[in-house]
Structures are given as structure tokens and as C-alpha cells.
PyMOL commands that place a pseudoatom at each C-alpha (Angstrom):
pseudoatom trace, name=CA, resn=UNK, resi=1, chain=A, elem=C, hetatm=0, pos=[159.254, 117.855, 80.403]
pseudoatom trace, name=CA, resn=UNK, resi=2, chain=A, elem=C, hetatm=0, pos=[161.088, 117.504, 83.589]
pseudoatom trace, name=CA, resn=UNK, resi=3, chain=A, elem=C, hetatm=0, pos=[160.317, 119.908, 86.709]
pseudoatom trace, name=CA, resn=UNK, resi=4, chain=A, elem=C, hetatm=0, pos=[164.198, 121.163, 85.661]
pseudoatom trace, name=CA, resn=UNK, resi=5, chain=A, elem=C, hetatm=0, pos=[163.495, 121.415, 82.197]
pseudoatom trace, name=CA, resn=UNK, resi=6, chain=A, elem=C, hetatm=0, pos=[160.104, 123.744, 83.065]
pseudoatom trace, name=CA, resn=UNK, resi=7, chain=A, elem=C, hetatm=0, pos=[162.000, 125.980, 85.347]
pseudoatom trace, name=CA, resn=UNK, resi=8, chain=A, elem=C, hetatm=0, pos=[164.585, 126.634, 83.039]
pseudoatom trace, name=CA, resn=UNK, resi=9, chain=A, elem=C, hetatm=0, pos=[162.329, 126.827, 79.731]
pseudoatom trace, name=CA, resn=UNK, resi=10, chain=A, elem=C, hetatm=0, pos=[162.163, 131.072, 78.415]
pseudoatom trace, name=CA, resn=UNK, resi=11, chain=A, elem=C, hetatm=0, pos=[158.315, 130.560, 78.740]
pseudoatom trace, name=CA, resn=UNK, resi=12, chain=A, elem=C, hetatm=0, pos=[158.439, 130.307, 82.866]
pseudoatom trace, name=CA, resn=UNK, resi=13, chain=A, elem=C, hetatm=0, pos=[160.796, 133.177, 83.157]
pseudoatom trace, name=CA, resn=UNK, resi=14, chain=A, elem=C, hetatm=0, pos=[157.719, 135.573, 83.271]
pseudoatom trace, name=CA, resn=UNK, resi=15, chain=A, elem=C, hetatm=0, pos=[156.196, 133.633, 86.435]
pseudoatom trace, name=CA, resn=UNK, resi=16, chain=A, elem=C, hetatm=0, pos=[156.491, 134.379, 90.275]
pseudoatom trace, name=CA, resn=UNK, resi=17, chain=A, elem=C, hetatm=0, pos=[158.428, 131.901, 92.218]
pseudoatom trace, name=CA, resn=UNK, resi=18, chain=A, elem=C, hetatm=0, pos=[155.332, 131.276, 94.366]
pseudoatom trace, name=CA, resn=UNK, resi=19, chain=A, elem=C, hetatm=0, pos=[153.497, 130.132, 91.155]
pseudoatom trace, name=CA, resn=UNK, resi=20, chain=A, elem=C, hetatm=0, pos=[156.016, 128.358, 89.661]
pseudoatom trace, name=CA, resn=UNK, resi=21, chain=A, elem=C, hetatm=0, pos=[155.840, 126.218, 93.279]
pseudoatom trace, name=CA, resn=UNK, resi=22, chain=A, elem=C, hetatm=0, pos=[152.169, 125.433, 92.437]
pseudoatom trace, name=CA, resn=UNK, resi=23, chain=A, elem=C, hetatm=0, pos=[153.083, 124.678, 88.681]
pseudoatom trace, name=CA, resn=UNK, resi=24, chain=A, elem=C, hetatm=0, pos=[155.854, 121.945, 90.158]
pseudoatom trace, name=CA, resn=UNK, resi=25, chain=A, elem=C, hetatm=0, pos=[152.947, 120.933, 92.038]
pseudoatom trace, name=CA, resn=UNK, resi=26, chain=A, elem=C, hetatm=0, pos=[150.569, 120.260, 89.225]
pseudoatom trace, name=CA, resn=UNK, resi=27, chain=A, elem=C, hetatm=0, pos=[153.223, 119.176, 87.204]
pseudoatom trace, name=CA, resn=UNK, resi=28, chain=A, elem=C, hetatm=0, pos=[153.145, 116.182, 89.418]
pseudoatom trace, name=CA, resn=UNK, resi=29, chain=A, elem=C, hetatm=0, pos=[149.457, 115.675, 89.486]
pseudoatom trace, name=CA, resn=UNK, resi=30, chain=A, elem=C, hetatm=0, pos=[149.169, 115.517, 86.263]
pseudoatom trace, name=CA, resn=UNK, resi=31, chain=A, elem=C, hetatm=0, pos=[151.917, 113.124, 85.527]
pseudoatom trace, name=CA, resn=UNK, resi=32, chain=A, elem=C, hetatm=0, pos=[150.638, 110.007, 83.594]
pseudoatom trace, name=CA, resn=UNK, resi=33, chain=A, elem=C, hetatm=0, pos=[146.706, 111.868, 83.281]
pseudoatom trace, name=CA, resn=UNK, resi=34, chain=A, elem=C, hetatm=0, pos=[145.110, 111.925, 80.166]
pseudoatom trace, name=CA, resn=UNK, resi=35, chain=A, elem=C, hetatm=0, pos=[144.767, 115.352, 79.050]
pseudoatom trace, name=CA, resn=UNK, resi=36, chain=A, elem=C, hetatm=0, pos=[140.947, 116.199, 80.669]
pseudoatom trace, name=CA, resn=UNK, resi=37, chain=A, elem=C, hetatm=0, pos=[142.213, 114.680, 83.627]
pseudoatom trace, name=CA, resn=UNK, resi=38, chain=A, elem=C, hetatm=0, pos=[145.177, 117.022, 84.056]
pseudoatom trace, name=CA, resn=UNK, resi=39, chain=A, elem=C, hetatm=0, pos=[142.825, 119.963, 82.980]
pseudoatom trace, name=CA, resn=UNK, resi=40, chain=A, elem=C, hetatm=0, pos=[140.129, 119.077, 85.650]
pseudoatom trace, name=CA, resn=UNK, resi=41, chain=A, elem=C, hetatm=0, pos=[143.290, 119.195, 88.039]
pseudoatom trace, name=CA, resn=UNK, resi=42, chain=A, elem=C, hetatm=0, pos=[144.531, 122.284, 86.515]
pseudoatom trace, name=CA, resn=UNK, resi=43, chain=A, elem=C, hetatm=0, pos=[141.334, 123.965, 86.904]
pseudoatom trace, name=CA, resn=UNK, resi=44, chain=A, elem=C, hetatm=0, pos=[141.238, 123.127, 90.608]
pseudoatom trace, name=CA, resn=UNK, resi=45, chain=A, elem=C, hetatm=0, pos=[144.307, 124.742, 91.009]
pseudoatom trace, name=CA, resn=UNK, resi=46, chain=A, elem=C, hetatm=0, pos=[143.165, 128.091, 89.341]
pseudoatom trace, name=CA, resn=UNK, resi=47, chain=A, elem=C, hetatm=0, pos=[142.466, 129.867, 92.891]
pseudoatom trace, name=CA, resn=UNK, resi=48, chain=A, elem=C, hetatm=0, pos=[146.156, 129.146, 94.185]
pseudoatom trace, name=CA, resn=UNK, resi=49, chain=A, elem=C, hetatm=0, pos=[147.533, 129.747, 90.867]
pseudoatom trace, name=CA, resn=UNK, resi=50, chain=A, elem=C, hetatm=0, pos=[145.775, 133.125, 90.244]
pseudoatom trace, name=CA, resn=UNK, resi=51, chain=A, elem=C, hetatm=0, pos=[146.205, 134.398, 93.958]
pseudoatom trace, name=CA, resn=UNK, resi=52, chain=A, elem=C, hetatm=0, pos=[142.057, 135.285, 93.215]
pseudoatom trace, name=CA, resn=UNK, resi=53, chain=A, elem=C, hetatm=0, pos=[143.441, 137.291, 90.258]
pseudoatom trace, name=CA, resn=UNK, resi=54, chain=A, elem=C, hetatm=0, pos=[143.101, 136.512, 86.516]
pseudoatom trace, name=CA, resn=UNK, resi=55, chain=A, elem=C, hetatm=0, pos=[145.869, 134.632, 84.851]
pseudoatom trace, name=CA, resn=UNK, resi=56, chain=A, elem=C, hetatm=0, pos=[148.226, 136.651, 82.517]
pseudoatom trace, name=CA, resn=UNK, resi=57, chain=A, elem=C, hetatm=0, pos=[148.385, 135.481, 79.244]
pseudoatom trace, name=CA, resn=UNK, resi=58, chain=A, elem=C, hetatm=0, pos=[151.674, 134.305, 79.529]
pseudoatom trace, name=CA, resn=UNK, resi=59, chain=A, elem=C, hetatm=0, pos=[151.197, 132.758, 82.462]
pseudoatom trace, name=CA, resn=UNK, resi=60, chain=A, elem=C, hetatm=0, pos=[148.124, 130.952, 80.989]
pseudoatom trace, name=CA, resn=UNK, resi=61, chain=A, elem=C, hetatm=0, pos=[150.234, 130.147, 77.815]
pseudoatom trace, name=CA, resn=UNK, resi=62, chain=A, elem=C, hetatm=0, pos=[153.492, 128.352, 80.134]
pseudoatom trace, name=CA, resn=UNK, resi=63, chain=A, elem=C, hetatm=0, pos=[150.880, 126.003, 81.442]
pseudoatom trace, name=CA, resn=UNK, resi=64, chain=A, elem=C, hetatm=0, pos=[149.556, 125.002, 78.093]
pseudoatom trace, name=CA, resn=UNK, resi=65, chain=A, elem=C, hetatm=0, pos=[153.000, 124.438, 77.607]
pseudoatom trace, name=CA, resn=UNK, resi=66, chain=A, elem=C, hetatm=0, pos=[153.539, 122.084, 80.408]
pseudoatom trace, name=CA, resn=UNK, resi=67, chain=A, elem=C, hetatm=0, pos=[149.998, 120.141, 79.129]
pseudoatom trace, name=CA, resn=UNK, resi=68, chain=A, elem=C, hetatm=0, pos=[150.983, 119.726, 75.647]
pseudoatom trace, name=CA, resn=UNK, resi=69, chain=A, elem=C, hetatm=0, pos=[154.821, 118.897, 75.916]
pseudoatom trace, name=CA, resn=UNK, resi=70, chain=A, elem=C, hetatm=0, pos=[153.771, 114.957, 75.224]
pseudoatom trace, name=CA, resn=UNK, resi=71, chain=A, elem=C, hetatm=0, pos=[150.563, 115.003, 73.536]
pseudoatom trace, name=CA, resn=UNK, resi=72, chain=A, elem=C, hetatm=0, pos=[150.365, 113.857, 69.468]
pseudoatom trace, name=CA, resn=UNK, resi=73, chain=A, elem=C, hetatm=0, pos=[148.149, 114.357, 67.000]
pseudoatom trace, name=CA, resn=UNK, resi=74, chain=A, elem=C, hetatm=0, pos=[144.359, 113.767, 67.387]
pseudoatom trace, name=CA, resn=UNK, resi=75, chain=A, elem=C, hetatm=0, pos=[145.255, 113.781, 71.400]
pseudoatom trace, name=CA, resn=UNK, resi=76, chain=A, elem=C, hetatm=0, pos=[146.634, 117.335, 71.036]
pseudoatom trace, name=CA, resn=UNK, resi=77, chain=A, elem=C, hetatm=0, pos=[144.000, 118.991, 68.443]
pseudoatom trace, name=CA, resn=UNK, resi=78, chain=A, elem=C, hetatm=0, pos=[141.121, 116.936, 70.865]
pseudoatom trace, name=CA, resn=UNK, resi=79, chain=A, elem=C, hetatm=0, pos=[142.809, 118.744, 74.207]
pseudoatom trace, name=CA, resn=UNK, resi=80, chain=A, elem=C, hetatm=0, pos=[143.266, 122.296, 71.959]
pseudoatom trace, name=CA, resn=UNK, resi=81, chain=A, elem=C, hetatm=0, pos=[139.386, 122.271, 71.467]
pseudoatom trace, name=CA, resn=UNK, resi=82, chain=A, elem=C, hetatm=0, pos=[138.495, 121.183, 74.806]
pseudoatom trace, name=CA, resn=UNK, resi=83, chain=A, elem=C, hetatm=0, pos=[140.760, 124.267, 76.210]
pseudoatom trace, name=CA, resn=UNK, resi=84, chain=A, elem=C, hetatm=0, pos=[139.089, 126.553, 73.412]
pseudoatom trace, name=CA, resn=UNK, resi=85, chain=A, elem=C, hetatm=0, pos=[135.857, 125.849, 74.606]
pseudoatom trace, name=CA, resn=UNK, resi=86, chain=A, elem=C, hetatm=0, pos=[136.582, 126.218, 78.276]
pseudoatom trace, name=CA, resn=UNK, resi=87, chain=A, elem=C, hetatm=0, pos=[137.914, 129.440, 77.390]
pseudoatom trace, name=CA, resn=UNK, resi=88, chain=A, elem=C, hetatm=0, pos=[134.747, 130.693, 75.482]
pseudoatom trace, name=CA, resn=UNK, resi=89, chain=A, elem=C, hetatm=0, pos=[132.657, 129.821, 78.684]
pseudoatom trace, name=CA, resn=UNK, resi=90, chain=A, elem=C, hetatm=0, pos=[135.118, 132.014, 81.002]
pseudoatom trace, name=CA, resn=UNK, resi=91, chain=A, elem=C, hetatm=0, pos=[135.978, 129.122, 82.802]
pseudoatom trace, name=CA, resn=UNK, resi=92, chain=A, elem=C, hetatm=0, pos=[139.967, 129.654, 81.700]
for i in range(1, 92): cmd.bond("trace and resi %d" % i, "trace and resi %d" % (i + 1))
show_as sticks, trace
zoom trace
């Protein structure tokens, strides 16, 4: 997905421009990571993304989006699991 394509996609519409800035930004960290690699970056990000308050689902949900636009198969279902568990631990 291009930087474009994200800021036009329905799922971004419910995010702040000043997020959306960060999002570009991680966007083009994670470009060519595998998919722990862009979450490690992702999670380092949580602080400016959050503005020190919790992510809205949606807002959690868009950047799943940008994550899994190019993963297939066991790559996907392995990254799903890995963003499950984070989740269970409160880490997400």
C-alpha cells in the first residue's frame, strides 16, 4: 500500500492528521521489514502514536491494516498470533 493509497483507504478516515503523520512515518520504517521487525518498530512508536493515551480500536485496527497489506499465508497467520499474544500481555 502506498502512503496515497493509506490516506485515502475508509479505514484511516477515523484518525487525527497528527497520527496519520506518524503512521506515514512508520509506514516507511517498516518498508521491506519482516513482519516482527515492523512490529518491534511499531511498538516503539506507541507513545507518539497514542499521545500517552490508549489506542482506539479503530485506530489499532488501520495499522494492522497497513502491516498485513503484503503478507501471505503462513507469514500472515504467524504475524496474527504474534499480535494476539502481544495483545493478551497488554503490550498492544
Amino acid at each position: 500500500m502506498t502512503i496515497n493509497e493509506m490516506l485515502n483507504n475508509d479505514a484511516f478516515k477515523c484518525i487525527e492528521k497528527e497520527k496519520l503523520c506518524v503512521m506515514v512515518e512508520i509506514s516507511k520504517k517498516i518498508n521491506g521489514k519482516t513482519p516482527m521487525e515492523a512490529l518491534d518498530i511499531i511498538i516503539s512508536y506507541k507513545d507518539k502514536l497514542s499521545g500517552g493515551r490508549p489506542l482506539s480500536e479503530q485506530e489499532k485496527n488501520a495499522i494492522m491494516e497497513i502491516l498485513m497489506e503484503n503478507l501471505q499465508g503462513e507469514e500472515k497467520q504467524r504475524f496474527v498470533e504474534s499480535v494476539n499474544m502481544l495483545k493478551d500481555m497488554g503490550k498492544l
